[in-house]
ZADO-1210 file (C-alpha; in nm, 4 decimals, padded with zeros to 6 digits):
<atoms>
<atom x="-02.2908" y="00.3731" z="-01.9126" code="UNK" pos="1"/>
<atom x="-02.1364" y="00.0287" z="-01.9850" code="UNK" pos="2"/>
<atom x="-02.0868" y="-00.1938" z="-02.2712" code="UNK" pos="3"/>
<atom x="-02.3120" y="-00.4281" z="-02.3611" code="UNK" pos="4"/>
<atom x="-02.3060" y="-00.7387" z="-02.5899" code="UNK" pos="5"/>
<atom x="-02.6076" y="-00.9140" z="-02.7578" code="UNK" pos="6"/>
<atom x="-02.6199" y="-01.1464" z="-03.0902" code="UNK" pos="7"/>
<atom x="-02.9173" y="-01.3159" z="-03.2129" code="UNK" pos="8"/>
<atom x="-02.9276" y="-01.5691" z="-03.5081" code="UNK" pos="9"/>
<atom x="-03.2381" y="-01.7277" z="-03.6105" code="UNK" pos="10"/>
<atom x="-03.2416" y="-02.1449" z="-03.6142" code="UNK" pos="11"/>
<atom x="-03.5828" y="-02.1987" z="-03.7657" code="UNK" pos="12"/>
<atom x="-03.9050" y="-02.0331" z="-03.8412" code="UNK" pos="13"/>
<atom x="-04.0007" y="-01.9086" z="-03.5493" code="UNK" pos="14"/>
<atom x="-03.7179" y="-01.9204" z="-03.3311" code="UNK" pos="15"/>
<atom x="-03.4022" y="-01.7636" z="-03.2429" code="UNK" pos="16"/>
<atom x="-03.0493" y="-01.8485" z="-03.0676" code="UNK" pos="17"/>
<atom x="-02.9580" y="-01.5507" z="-02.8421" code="UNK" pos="18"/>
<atom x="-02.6220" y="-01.4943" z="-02.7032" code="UNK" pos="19"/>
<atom x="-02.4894" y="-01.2742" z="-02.4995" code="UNK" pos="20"/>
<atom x="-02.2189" y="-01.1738" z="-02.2221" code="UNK" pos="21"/>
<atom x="-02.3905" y="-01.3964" z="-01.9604" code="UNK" pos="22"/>
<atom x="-02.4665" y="-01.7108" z="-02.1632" code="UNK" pos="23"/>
<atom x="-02.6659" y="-01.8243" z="-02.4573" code="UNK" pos="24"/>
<atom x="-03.0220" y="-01.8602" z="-02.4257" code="UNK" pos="25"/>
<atom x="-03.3553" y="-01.9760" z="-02.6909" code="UNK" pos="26"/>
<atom x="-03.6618" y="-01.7947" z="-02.7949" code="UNK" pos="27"/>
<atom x="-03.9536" y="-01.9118" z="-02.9968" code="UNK" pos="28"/>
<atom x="-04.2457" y="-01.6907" z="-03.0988" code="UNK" pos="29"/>
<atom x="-04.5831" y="-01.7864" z="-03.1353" code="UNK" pos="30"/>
<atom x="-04.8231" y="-01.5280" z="-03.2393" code="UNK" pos="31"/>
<atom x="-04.7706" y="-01.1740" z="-03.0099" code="UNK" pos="32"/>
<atom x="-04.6288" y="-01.3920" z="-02.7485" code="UNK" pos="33"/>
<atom x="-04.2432" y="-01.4383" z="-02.7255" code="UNK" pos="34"/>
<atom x="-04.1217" y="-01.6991" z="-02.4776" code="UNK" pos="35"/>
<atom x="-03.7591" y="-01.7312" z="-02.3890" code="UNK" pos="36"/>
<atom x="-03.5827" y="-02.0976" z="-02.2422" code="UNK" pos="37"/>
<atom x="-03.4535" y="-01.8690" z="-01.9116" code="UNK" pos="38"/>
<atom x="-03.8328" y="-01.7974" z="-01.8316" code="UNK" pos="39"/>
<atom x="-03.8879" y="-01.4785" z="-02.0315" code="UNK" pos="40"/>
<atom x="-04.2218" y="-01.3671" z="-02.1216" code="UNK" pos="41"/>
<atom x="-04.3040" y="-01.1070" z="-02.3633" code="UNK" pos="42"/>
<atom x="-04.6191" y="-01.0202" z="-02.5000" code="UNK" pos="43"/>
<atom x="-04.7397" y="-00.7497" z="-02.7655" code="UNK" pos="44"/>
<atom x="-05.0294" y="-00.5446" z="-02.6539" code="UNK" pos="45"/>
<atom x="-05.1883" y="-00.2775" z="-02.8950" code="UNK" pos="46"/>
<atom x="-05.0531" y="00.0900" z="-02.9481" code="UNK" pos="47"/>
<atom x="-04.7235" y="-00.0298" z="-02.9259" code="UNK" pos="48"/>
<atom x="-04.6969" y="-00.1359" z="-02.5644" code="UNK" pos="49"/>
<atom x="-04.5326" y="-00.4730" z="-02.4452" code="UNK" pos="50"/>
<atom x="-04.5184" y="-00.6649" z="-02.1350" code="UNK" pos="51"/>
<atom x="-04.2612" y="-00.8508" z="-02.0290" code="UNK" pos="52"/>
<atom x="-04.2297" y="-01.0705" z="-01.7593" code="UNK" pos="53"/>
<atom x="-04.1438" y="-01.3966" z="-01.5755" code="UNK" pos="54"/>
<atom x="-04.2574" y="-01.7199" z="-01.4600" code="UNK" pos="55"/>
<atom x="-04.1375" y="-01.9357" z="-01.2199" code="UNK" pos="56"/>
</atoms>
């Protein structure tokens, strides 16, 4: 098991600064939906499932 380093500090209402070992990154959610600025996808599905993905 390795170390790992994550920080995330929010910059408005709905969005977040993320940093982290390999770089800093920007996520903004909009309703279950999460979308992150390196192509990140999340989404919030009932009973507590998620799917996360990518686009390209």
């Amino acid at each position: 098991m390795g170390f790992s380093f994550r920080k995330r500090k929010k910059i408005g209402r709905n969005s977040w600064l993320n940093l982290s070992r390999s770089g800093a990154s920007a996520s903004t959610k909009v309703g279950p939906v999460t979308l992150n600025s390196r192509s990140g996808l999340r989404v919030r599905l009932p009973g507590g499932f998620n799917f996360r993905g990518r686009w390209k």
